[in-house]
TIZA-74815 format. One record per residue (C-alpha): x negated, y negated, z; residue in one letter. Coordinates in steps of 0.02 Angstrom, whole numbers, plus 50000, padded with zeros to 5 digits. Layout:
% TIZA-74815
X Y Z A
...
This chain:
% TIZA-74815
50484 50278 48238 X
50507 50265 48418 X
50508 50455 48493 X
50623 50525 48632 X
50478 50554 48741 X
50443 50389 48770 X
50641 50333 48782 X
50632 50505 48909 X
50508 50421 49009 X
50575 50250 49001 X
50739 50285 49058 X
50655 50411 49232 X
50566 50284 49278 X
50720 50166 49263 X
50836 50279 49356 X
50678 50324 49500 X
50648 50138 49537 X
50796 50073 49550 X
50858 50219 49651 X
50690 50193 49768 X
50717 50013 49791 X
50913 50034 49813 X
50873 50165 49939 X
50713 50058 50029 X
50753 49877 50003 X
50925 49833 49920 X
50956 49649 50027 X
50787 49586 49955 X
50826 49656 49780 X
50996 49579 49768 X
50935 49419 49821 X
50819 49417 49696 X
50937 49457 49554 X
51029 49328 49609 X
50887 49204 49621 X
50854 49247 49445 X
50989 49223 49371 X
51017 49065 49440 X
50839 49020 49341 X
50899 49090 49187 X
51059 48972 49193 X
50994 48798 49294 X
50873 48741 49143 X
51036 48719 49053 X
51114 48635 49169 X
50960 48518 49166 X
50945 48499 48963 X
51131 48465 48983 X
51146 48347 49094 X
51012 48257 48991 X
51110 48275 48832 X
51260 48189 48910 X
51149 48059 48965 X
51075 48025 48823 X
51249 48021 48714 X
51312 47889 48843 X
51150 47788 48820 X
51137 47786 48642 X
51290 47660 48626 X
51241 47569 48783 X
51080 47536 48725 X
51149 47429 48565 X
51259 47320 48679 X
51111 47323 48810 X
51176 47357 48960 X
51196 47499 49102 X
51376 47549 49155 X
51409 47640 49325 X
51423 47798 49228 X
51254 47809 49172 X
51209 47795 49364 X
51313 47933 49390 X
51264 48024 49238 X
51063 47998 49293 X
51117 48061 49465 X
51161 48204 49381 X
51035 48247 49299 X
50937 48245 49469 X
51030 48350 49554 X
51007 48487 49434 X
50825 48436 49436 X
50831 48470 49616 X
50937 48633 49597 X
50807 48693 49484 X
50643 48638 49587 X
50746 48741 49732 X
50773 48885 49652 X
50600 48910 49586 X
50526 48902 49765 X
50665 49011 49844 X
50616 49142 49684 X
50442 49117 49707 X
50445 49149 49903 X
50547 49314 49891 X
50463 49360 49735 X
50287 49373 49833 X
50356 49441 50000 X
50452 49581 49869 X
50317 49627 49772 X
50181 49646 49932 X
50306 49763 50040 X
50330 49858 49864 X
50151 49876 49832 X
50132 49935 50031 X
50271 50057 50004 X
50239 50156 49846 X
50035 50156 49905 X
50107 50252 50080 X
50227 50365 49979 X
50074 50422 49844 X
49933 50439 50002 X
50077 50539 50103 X
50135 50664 49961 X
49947 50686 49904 X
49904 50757 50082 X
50063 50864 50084 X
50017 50934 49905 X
49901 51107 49927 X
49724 51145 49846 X
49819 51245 49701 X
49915 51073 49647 X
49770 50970 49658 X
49654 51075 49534 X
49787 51072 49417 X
49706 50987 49238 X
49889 50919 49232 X
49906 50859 49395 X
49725 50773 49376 X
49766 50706 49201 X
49936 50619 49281 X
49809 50554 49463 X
49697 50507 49311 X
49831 50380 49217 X
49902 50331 49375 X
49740 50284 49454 X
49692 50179 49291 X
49834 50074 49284 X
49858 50049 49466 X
49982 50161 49522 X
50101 50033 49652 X
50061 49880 49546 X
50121 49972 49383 X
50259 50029 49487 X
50297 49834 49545 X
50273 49745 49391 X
50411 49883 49288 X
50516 49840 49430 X
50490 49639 49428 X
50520 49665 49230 X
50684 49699 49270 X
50720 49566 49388 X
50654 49435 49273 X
50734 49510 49127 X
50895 49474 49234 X
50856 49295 49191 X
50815 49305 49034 X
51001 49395 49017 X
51064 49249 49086 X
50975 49131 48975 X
51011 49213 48846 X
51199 49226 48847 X
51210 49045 48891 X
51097 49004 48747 X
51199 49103 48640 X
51358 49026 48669 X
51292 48843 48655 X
51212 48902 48487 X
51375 49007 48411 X
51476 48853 48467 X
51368 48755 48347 X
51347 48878 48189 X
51355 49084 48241 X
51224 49091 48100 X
51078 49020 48190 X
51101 49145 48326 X
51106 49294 48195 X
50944 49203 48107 X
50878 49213 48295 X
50878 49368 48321 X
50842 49452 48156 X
50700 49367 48159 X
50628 49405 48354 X
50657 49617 48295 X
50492 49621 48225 X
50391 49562 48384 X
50504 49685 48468 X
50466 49822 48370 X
50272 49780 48366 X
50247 49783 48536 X
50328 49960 48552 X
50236 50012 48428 X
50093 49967 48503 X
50164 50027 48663 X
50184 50199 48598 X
50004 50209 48526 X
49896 50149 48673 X
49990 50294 48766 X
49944 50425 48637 X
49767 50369 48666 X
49792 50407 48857 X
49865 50564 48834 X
49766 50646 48709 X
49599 50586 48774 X
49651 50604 48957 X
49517 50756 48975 X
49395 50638 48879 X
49435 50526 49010 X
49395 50640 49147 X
49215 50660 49091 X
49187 50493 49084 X
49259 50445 49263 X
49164 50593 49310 X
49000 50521 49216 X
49018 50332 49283 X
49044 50402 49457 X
48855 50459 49473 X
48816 50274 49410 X
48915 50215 49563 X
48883 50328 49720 X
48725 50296 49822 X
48677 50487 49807 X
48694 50478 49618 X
48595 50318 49595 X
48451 50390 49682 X
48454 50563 49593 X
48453 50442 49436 X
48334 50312 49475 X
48197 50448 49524 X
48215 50552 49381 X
48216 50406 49284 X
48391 50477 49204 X
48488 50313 49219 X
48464 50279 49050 X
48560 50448 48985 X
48699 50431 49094 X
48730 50258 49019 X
48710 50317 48842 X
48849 50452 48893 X
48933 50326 48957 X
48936 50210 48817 X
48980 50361 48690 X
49135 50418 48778 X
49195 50240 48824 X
49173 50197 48646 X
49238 50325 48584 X
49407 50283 48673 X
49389 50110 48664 X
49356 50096 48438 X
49547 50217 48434 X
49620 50072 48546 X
49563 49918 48458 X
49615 49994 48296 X
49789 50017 48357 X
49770 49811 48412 X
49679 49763 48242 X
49856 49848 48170 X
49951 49742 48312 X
49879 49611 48266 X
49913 49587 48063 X
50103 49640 48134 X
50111 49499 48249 X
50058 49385 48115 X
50189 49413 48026 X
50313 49428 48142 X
50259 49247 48221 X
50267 49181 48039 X
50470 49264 48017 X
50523 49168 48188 X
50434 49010 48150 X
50510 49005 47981 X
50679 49050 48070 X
50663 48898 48168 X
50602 48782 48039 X
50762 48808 47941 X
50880 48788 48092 X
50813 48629 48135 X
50822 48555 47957 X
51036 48587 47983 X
51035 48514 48146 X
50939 48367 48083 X
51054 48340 47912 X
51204 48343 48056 X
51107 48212 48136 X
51107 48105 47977 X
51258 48141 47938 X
51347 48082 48098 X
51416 48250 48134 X
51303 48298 48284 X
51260 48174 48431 X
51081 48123 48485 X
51120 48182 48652 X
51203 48347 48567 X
51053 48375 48447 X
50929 48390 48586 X
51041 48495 48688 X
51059 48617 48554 X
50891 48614 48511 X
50838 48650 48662 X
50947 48793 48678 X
50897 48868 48522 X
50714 48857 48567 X
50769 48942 48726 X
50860 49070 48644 X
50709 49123 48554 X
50601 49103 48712 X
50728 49214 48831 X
50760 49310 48695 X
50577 49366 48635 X
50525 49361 48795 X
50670 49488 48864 X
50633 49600 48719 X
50435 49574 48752 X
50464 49637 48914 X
50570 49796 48871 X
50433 49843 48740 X
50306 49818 48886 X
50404 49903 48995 X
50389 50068 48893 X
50183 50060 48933 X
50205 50031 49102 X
50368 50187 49093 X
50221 50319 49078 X
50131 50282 49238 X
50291 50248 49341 X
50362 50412 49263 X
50193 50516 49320 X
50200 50447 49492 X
50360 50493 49499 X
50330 50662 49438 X
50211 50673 49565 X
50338 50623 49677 X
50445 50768 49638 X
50320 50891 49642 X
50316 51039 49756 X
50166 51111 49818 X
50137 51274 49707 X
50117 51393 49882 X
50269 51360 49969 X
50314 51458 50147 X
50430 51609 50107 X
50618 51573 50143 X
50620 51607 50316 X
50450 51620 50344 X
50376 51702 50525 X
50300 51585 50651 X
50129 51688 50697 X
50129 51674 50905 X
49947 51750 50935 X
49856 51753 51094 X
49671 51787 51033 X
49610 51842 50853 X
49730 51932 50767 X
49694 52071 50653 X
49648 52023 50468 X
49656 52142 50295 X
49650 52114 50112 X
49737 52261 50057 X
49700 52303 49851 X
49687 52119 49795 X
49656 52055 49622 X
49653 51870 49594 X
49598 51730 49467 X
49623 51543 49456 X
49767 51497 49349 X
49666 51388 49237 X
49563 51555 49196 X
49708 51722 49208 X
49602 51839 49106 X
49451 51819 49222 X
49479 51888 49376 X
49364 51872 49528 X
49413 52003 49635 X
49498 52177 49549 X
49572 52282 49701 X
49460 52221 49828 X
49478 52305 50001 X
49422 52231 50167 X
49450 52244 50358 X
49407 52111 50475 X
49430 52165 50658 X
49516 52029 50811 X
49363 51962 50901 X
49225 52005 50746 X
49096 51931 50676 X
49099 51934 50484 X
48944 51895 50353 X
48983 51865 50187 X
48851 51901 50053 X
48833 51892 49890 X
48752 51786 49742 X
48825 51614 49682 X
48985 51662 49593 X
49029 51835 49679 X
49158 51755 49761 X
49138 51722 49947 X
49199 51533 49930 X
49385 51612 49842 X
49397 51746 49968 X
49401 51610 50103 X
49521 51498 50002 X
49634 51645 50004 X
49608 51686 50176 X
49681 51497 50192 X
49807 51524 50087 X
49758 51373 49963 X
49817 51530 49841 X
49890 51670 49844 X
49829 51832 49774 X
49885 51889 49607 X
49909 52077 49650 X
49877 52145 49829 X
49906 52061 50007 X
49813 51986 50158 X
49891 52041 50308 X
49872 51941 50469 X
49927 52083 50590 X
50013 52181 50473 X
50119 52054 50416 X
50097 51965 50230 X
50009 51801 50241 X
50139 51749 50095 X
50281 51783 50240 X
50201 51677 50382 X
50217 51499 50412 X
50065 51408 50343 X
50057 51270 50483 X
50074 51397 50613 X
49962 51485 50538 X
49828 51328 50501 X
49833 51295 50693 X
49749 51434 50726 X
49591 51448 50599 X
49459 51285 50574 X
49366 51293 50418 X
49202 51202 50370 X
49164 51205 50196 X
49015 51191 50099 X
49074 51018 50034 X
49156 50958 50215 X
49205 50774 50228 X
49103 50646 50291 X
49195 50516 50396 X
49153 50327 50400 X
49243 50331 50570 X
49160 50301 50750 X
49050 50470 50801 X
49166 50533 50921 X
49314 50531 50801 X
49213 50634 50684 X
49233 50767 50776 X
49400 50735 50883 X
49477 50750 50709 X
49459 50944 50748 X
49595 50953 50850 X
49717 50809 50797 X
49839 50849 50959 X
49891 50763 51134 X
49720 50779 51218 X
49603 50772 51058 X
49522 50582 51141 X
49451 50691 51263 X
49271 50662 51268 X
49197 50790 51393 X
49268 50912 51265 X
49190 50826 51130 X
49023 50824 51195 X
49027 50999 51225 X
49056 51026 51047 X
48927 50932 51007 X
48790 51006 51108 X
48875 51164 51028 X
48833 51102 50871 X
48660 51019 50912 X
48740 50843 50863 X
48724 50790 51062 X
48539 50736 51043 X
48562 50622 50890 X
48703 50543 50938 X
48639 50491 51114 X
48493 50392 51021 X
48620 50297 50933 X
48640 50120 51018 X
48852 50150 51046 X
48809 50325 51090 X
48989 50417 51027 X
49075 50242 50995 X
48942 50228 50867 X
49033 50167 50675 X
48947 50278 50563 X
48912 50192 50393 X
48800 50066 50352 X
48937 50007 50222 X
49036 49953 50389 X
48883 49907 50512 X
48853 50065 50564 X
48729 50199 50560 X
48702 50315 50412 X
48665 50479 50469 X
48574 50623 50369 X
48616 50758 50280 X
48582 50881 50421 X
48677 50758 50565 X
48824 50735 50459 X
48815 50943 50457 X
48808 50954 50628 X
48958 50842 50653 X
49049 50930 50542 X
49017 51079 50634 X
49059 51005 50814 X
49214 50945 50714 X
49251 51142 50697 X
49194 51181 50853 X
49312 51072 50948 X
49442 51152 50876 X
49406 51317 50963 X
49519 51418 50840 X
49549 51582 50846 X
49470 51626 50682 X
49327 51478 50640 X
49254 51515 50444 X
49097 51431 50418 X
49051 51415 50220 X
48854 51386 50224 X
48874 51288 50402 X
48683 51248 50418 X
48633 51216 50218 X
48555 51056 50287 X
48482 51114 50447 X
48318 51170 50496 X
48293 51335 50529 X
48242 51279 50730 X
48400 51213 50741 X
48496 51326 50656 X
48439 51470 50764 X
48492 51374 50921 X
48667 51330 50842 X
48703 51520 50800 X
48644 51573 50977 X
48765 51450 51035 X
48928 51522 50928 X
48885 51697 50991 X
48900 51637 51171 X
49022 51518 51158 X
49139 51592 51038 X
49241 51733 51157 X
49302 51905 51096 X
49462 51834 51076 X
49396 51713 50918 X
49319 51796 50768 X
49205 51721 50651 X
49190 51724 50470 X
49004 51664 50412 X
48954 51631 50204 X
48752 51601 50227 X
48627 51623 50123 X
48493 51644 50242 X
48480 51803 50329 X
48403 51765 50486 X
48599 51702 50526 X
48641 51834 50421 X
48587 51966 50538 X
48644 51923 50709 X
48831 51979 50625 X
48934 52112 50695 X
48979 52161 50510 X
48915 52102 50321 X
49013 52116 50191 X
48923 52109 50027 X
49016 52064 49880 X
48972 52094 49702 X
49069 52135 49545 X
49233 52074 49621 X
49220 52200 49743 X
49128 52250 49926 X
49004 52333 49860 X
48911 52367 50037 X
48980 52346 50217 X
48910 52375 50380 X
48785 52307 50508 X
48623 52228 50461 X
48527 52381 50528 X
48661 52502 50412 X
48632 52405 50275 X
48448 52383 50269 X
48425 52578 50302 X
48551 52627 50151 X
48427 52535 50031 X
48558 52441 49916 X
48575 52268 49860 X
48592 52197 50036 X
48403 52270 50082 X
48344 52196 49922 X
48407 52016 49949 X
48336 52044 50141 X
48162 52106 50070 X
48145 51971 49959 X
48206 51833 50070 X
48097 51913 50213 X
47939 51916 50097 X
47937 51729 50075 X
47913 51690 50255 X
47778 51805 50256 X
């Protein structure tokens, strides 16, 4: 039984593609409707011009000779030869130049609404399991070929009607035998259809481990991890067990496919069989033509064709519904922090005045485990702001708040004195730069690594961009490269590959450049030596004015130190706040982390 959610699905992605392409592209999708049906009708013309042909000839050929309407009949037939062979090309020609601009355009519109769609959205398990099913089956070329289903089903319409009326004009029987017995294909494929997508859906966080799995197979970082601790061989096993495990539910689904088709095959075959045993006792009979008999034949045989292959392509269609209905979805979707109504454009001048004022918050995916329970903090225009705490206490998801990639569940941040929920989140975003433990790594040339900062009239600017990079201690390694800061970075492209601690350091001077007004650095220098790190925190503190404050997450507390304020976290709370002088004379848990960290360079 066929359920609604699937006819649901089928009939959104309908109504969404043909709305897109109206919208987008309607000249080139008219004209190859039109092209199609005139495919579906011409071979018709063709057979029939044959038929008429060959009725002339037969009599002709027992008095053995050729009239001047047999040339005319012949010349007939080529012209719809040549109408066909025309056709075909035209079709082919708009068909390619229709499907790449598709392909182009629903590629754009899923990179474009995946960079307008916030942090919350995108760590969604339901967002992810819909990226997930889209990304498997190719999200514009599923997209293209449910669209191009339609077109060609246009001529298989057309076929099929004209079929149909050369077969009722002969006996309306056949074309009842016809189609009762091209259901069961129909219905096969659906059903199939409808079972490969259960497997999709119900396995989709199956899935996820396995992509997740077969991506350390594929990365560079990954295989080296693997290789050295001789680990390969596990991932594969994991591999195989997951992938199998998916894999055995799908062929069973296709062994049951397969016994249906069988029979199915067997009902049309036998269909056919019996129609052509009444056109042949016509035959004998003199009640049918030669000429006629191959017409109809032909027609019947294309019945079955346009016919099983328009019904094929519904009950393929319904597959190929899911993922166009998903990207769709995704289309639709609204990012789940949106700006207030009339949200206030924040005009600041230097720093402005930051508090978290009694918040409580935790992820959506876990409500009952909050991270923070009435947490309290003050961060003053122009400061200098540690964060401290152990992994988990959470510095990272006070920052994320800070950006607004959530929003708290109880409690408010107040950027001066107004709600963060009631600003204006660009505004807002133009005046903080963030680096993140996990920053991005560009395969772009160096200087566009960190240009990418500040993405404004001006950002090309490259005495600015070396300054961040000095800044940042990137200036030394990038004037050994060869192309100096029109270096490509990547060997993948030609270029270099930098390490760990250079691609830091860009990232930094990426920051840097910005020059925001509040710059939050989430372990900045994980991958830097301590040398350099020194010299790159000596440089914020003199470079960074008054007007700027700086939020720092580091565990080592030689950075640590040199801030105006720590704020130690612990418990979902600040558990300790002050400077590092305050904090290592009151004796709590900051002085012990200190101690201990202190004791190993000792």
């Amino acid at each position: 039984m066929i359920t609604f959610k699937l006819s649901e699905d089928f009939r959104t992605a309908t109504a969404m593609v043909f709305k897109d392409t109206w919208q987008e592209d309607r000249r080139s999708f008219i004209l190859l409707l039109a092209l199609s049906v005139g495919i579906g009708l011409v071979p018709y013309a063709v057979n029939g011009s044959q038929a008429l042909l060959l009725n002339h000839l037969v009599p002709l050929a027992a008095q053995r000779k050729l009239d001047a309407a047999a040339i005319g009949l012949v010349g007939l037939a080529g012209l719809a030869y040549l109408m066909q062979a025309c056709l075909s090309s035209a079709y082919r020609y708009h068909q390619k130049l229709f499907w790449m601009d598709s392909r182009q355009r629903y590629e754009l519109q899923l990179a474009e609404k995946l960079t307008r769609l916030d942090v919350a959205t995108h760590e969604d398990p339901a967002f992810q399991d819909k990226i997930t099913l889209i990304r498997e089956q190719g999200s514009s070329y599923a997209i293209t070929n449910f669209l191009q289903s339609y077109i060609r089903n246009f001529q298989n319409i057309a076929g099929v009607i004209t079929a149909s009326a050369v077969v009722c004009a002969i006996d309306w029987r056949f074309f009842v035998i016809i189609l009762a017995a091209s259901l069961p294909q129909f219905y096969s494929e659906l059903r199939y259809g409808r079972g490969l997508w259960s497997i999709h859906k119900s396995q989709s966080p199956e899935r996820r481990k396995y992509d997740e799995i077969a991506r350390h197979t594929r990365s560079l970082i990954g295989l080296r991890e693997l290789q050295t601790f001789q680990a390969a061989e596990y991932f594969i096993g994991r591999q195989k067990e997951l992938l199998g495990r998916f894999l055995e539910t799908e062929k069973a689904e296709e062994r049951k496919r397969l016994a249906f088709m069988f029979g199915a095959d067997m009902l049309l075959l036998l269909a056919g069989i019996s129609i052509l045993f009444f056109l042949v006792y016509r035959v004998a009979h003199g009640s049918l033509q030669v000429g006629t008999f191959v017409f109809v034949l032909g027609s019947i045989i294309g019945l079955e064709g346009t016919m099983t292959s328009f019904l094929l392509a519904v009950a393929n269609q319904t597959g190929e519904s899911r993922t166009v209905a998903a990207f769709f979805d995704i289309m639709h979707l609204e990012p789940k922090i949106q700006n207030a109504p009339r949200a206030r454009v924040l005009a600041v001048t230097q720093a402005p005045h930051i508090e978290f004022r009694n918040v409580t918050f935790a992820y959506p995916t876990n409500p009952d485990e909050p991270i923070f329970r009435n947490l309290s903090l003050t961060i003053e225009p122009g400061e200098r702001l540690a964060l401290v705490g152990v992994n988990g206490a959470g510095k990272s998801t006070l920052i994320k708040l800070l950006c607004r990639f959530y929003d708290p569940t109880e409690g408010a941040i107040y950027i001066d004195g107004t709600d963060l929920r009631e600003l204006d989140r660009e505004t807002w975003y133009r005046h903080i730069a963030l680096l993140s433990q996990d920053f991005a790594r560009y395969n772009l040339q160096a200087w566009e690594n960190i240009g990418l900062g500040r993405f404004a009239p001006g950002w090309e600017e490259l005495s600015s961009i070396r300054k961040a990079a000095r800044d940042a201690q990137a200036h030394l390694f990038i004037e050994t490269w060869q192309e100096g800061y029109q270096q490509q970075l990547g060997q993948q492209f030609g270029g270099v590959d930098p390490s760990g601690g250079q691609w830091q350091k860009l990232a930094l001077a990426r920051v840097l450049f910005r020059d925001a007004f509040v710059t939050i650095l989430d372990e900045p220098t994980a991958h830097v030596d301590p040398a350099a790190e020194l010299e790159i925190f000596s440089n914020l503190q003199s470079e960074l004015t008054r007007k700027q404050s700086l939020i720092l997450i580091s565990h080592r507390f030689s950075t640590v130190r040199q801030a105006d304020k720590i704020c130690v976290l612990m418990n979902g709370k600040v558990a300790e706040y002050g400077s590092h002088l305050e904090l290592v004379k009151g004796g709590g848990e900051y002085a012990k982390l200190f101690k201990k960290q202190a004791a190993g360079y000792k």
